[in-house]
N, C-alpha and C positions, 0 to 999 in steps of 0.2 A: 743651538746647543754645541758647545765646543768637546771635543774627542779628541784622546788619546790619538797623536796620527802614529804608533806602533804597530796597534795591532792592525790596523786599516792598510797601510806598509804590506802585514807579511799574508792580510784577507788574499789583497789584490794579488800577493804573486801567488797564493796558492788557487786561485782563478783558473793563472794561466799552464797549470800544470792537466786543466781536464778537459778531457777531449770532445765531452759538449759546449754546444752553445753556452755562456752565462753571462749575467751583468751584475754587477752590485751598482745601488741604489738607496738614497737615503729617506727616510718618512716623508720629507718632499716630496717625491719623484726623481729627482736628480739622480742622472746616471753618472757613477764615480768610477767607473772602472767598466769594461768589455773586453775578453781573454781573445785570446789569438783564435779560436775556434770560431766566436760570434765576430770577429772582423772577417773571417775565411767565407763565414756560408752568405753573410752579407754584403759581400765586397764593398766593405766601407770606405767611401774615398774623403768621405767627410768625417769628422771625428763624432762622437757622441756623445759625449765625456760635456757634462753640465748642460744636456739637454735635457729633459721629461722624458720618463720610460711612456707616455698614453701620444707623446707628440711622435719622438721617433716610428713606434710599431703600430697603431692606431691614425694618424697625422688628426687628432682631437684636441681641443685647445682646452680642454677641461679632463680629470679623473675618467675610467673607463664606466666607474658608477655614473658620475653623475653625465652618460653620455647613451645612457639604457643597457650598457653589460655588466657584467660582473665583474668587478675590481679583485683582485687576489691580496692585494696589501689593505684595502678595506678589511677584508675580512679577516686576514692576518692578523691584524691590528685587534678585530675582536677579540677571536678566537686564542691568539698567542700560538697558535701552533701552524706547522705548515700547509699549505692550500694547495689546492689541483684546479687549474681550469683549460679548458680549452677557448682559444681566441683567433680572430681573423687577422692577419700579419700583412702590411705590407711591406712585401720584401723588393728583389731584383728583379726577382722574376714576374712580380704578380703578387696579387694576395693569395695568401698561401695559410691553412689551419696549423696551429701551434700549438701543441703541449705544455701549457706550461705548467713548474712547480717553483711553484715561493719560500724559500725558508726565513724564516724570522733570523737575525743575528743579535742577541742581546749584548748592554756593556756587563761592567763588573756589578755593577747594583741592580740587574735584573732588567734592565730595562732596553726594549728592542729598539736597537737606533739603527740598524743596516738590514736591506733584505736582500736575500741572493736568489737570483732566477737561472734554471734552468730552462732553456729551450730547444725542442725535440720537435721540427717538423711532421705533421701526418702526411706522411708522404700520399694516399688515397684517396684523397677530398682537395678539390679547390673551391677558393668562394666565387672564383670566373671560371667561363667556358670554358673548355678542355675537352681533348679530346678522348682523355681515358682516366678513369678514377669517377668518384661520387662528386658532384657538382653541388652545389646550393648556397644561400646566406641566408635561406628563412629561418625563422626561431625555431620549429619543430624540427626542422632537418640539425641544425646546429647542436639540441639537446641529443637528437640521436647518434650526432655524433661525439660528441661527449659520453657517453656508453662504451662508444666502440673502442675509444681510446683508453679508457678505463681497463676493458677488460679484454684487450689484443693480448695485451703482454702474457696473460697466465692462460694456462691451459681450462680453464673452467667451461663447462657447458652452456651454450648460448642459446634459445629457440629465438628467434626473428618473427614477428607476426606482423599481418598488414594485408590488406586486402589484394585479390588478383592483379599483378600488372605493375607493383613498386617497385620494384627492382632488390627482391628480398637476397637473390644469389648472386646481384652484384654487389653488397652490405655483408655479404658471407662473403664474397674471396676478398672485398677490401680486408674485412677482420682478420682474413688467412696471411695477407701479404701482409698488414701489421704488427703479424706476430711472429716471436723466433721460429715458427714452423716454415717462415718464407719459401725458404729454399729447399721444400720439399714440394712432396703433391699435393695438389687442392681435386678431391674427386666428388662430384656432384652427382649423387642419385635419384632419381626423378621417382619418387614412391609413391605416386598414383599410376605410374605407366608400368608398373610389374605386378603380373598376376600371382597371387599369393604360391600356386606351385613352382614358382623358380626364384621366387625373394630369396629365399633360405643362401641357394645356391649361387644367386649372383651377389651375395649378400659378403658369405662367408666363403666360398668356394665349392669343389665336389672333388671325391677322389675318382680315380677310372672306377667305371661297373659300380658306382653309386645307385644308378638308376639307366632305364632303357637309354639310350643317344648316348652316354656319358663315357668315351670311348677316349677320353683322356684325362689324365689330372688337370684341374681350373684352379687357378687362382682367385680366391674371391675380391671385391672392389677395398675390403678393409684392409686386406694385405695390401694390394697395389697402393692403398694411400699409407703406407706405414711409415710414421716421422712428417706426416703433413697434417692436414685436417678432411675429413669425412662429413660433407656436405648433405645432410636428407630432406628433401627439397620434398612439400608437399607431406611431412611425417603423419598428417592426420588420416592419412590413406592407407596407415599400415596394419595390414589384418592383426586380428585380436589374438591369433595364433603365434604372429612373430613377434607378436610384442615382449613375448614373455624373452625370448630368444634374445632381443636386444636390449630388452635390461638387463642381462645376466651381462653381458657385454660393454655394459656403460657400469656395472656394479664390480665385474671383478676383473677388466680388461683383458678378460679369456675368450676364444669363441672355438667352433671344431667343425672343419669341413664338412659338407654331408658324404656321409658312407667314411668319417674319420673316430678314430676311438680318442685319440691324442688332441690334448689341448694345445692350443697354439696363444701366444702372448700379441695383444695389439698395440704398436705405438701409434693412438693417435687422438686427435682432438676433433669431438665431436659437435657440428654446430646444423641447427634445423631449422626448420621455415613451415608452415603455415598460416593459410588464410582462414582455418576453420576455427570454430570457438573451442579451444581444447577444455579449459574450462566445465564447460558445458556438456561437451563430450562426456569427460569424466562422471557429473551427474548422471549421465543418460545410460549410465556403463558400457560406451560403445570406445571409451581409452581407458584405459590402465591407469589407477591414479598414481600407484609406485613410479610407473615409467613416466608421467606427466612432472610428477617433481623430481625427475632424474633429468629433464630435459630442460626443466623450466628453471634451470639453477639461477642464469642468468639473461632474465627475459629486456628484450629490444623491441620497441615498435616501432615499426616504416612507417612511415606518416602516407598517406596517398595525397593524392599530387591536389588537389581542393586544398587539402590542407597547408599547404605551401605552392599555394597560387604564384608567389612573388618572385619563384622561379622558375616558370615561364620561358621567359625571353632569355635565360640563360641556358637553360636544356635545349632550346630549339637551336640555339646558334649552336650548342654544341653536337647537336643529332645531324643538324644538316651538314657538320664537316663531315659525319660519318657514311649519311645512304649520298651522299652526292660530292665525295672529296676533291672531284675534277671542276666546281664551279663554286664560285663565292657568292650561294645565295643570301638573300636576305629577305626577313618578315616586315613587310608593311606598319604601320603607325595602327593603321583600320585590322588588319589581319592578326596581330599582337591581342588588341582588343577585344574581335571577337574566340580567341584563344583564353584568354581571361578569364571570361563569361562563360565557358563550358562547364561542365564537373566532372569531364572525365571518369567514368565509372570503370573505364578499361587501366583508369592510372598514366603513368610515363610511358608503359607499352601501347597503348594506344595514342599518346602524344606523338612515339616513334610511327608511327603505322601511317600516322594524318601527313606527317610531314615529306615521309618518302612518298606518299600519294600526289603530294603536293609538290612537290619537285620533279615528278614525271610531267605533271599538269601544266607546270609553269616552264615557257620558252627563253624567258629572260632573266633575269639575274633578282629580278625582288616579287616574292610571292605575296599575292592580294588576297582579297577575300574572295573571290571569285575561284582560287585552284583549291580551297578548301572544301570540303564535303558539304551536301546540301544541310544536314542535319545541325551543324555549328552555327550555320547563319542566322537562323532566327534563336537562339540561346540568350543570347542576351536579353531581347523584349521578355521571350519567355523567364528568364533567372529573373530578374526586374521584378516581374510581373511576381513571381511566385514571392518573392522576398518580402514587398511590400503587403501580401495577402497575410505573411506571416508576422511581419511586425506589427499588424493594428491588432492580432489576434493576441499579441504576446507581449505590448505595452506594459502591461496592469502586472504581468506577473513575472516579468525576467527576472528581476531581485529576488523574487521565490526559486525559479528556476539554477538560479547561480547558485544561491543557497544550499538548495537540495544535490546540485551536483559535486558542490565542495564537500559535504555531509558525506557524499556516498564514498568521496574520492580518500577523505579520512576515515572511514572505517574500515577501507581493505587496508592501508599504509599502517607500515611498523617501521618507517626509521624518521628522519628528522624530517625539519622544513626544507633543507637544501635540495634533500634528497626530493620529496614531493614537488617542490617548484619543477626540477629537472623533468620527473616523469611527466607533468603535465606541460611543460613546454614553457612556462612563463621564468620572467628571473621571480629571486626569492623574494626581494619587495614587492612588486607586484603580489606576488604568493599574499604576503602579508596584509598588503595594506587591503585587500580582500576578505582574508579572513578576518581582521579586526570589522571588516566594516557590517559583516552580519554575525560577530559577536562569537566568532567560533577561532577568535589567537587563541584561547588558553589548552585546544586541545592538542596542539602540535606546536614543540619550541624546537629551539636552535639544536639541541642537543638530544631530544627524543621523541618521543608522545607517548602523551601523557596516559 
């Protein structure tokens, strides 16, 4: 297709005028243009200019579709409007997670012949070890993080849910460092470990002579986080009396010391964590439903660490620079193995707990099966054993099973496929070609459900 090279001329300089990352790229792939910002974060000493955007940032010799991710000019192409994804980048440093957005560029007849990408590193997440930030490349860790990236940037209410031991308050301060609140305070509440008579007060504060001991004015934890974000770590533990008290606070951004008459203004963004079924809660009326969808505006699930077996070997390299940064240990081929085979019911905190066990244990530099805990060793005959009991029992009827859980998983969803693939961890093909295959595509399309 031959183009006007005018406007393509005045694309490219107004590229180099913005202080993101960008490329322009044509329906091919072809990259035509990289602004002085993406040569900067890049250090590109080789040009880019008519290579493939999937070869450069991917090193894939095919589309990022047909490679099992989500292409953004794929779906550009659908859609005609702009895309959002997050993808694994290899950069200088490493592979590194990327923000990306796509804009379509059309010519004069409408028709989209250029795309311009913006790219915004998440600074919080690598797809390799590291020794600080969220770690992983499994699919469920990647959709959660594609959430998080979504919704750093605005102040919206987050809850985080996931079983004991995910690392739910380390997925809350990545979200805080994320987002324009960085450069304030991030303050973590532990709201199972205060007893209902001093929540109020370490909550909100207290004046002098509020009550007996209170022999001076306190600041409470929401003022000291003001212009950051307010962590409440464990919310399903919050008695039924203050809940009322922290809705009015999440409803009119007011709160008033105890022993205060005067209302005081909060600046801050509120993000929560539990492992209990709030949900559920609500049925049983032991939560507040007002305060449930005041919390749950923008819910996140941690996946537990089963669920993203495949990083493993990557958390461990990473944990062990951390309880033993004086020695270059390393996991055995056998030891990797029966780490695999576990299910971790404690999560990544119990991954950390086995490892520094295991680094006490071990005198030399590569930990075996042996400095592992007795209980991991036979895991695997056992998981074996259990799995294979449950597949002869569940032959006949998976395709029921799949069925019914796609069933259940459309009738709480209210927005598209994209959205749905996302929350359940798969890409949207797969999504699809699932639904088609037990006859339930027409209840959820590209654009709504139906």
């Amino acid at each position: 297709m031959a183009h006007d090279p005018r406007p393509l001329t005045e694309l490219k300089s107004y590229l180099e005028t913005l202080p993101e990352p960008h490329i322009l790229f044509d329906r091919d792939y072809r990259i035509l243009a990289a602004n002085a910002a993406y040569r900067r974060v890049n250090d590109a000493t080789h040009s880019v200019i008519g290579r493939t955007c999937y070869e450069v940032s991917h090193h894939y010799t095919v589309p990022c579709d047909q490679a099992g991710e989500s292409c953004p000019l794929a779906r550009s192409l659908e859609s005609g409007q702009r895309e959002r994804v997050l993808h694994l980048h290899h950069t200088p440093k490493g592979e590194a997670y990327v923000n990306i957005e796509l804009s379509p560029v059309r010519e004069a007849g409408g028709e989209v012949a250029f795309f311009v990408e913006k790219m915004e590193p998440l600074k919080v997440a690598r797809g390799l070890s590291d020794r600080a930030g969220l770690v992983g490349r499994a699919p469920r860790f990647q959709a959660m993080l594609g959430l998080l990236a979504r919704v750093a940037p605005s102040d919206a209410t987050v809850l985080l849910q996931g079983e004991s031991g995910t690392g739910k308050e380390l997925v809350a301060n990545a979200l805080h460092e994320a987002s324009r609140r960085a450069e304030r305070p991030f303050i973590a509440v532990d709201c199972s470990g205060l007893p209902e008579t001093l929540f109020e007060s370490e909550l909100f504060g207290h004046e002098r002579g509020a009550f007996t001991g209170a022999t001076a004015r306190k600041p409470g934890l929401v003022e000291v986080a003001s212009g950051g974000t307010l962590f409440l770590d464990e919310v399903g533990d919050i008695p039924l009396g203050m809940q009322v008290k922290l809705l009015r606070l999440l409803e009119t951004g007011t709160y008033r010391r105890v022993g205060a008459t005067e209302l005081r203004s909060a600046d801050i963004r509120v993000v929560s964590a539990t492992h209990r079924p709030l949900r559920e809660m609500v049925d049983e009326g032991r939560f507040r439903q007002d305060l449930y969808y005041r919390l749950n505006t923008f819910p996140i699930e941690v996946p537990a660490l089963r669920e993203r077996a495949e990083d493993i070997p990557l958390l461990a390299t990473s944990m062990l620079a951390r309880v033993a940064p004086a020695r270059t240990l390393r996991l055995t081929p056998a030891a990797l193995r029966c780490l695999g085979a576990y299910d971790f019911p404690g999560n990544v905190r119990e991954l950390r707990n086995i490892l520094e066990r295991a680094s006490l244990m071990c005198d030399g530099e590569e930990i075996d099966v042996e400095h592992l805990p007795p209980e991991l060793h036979d895991s695997g005959p056992r998981r074996a054993g259990r799995a294979a009991a449950a597949e002869a029992e569940r032959d006949d009827d998976l395709a029921g099973m799949e069925r019914r859980a796609l069933q259940a998983a459309l009738a709480e969803h209210r927005g598209n496929r994209r959205q749905l693939a996302a929350r359940l961890g798969v890409s949207e093909r797969t999504l699809y070609r699932k639904l088609k295959a037990h006859g339930l595509a027409g209840r959820v399309t590209a654009d709504g459900a139906d």
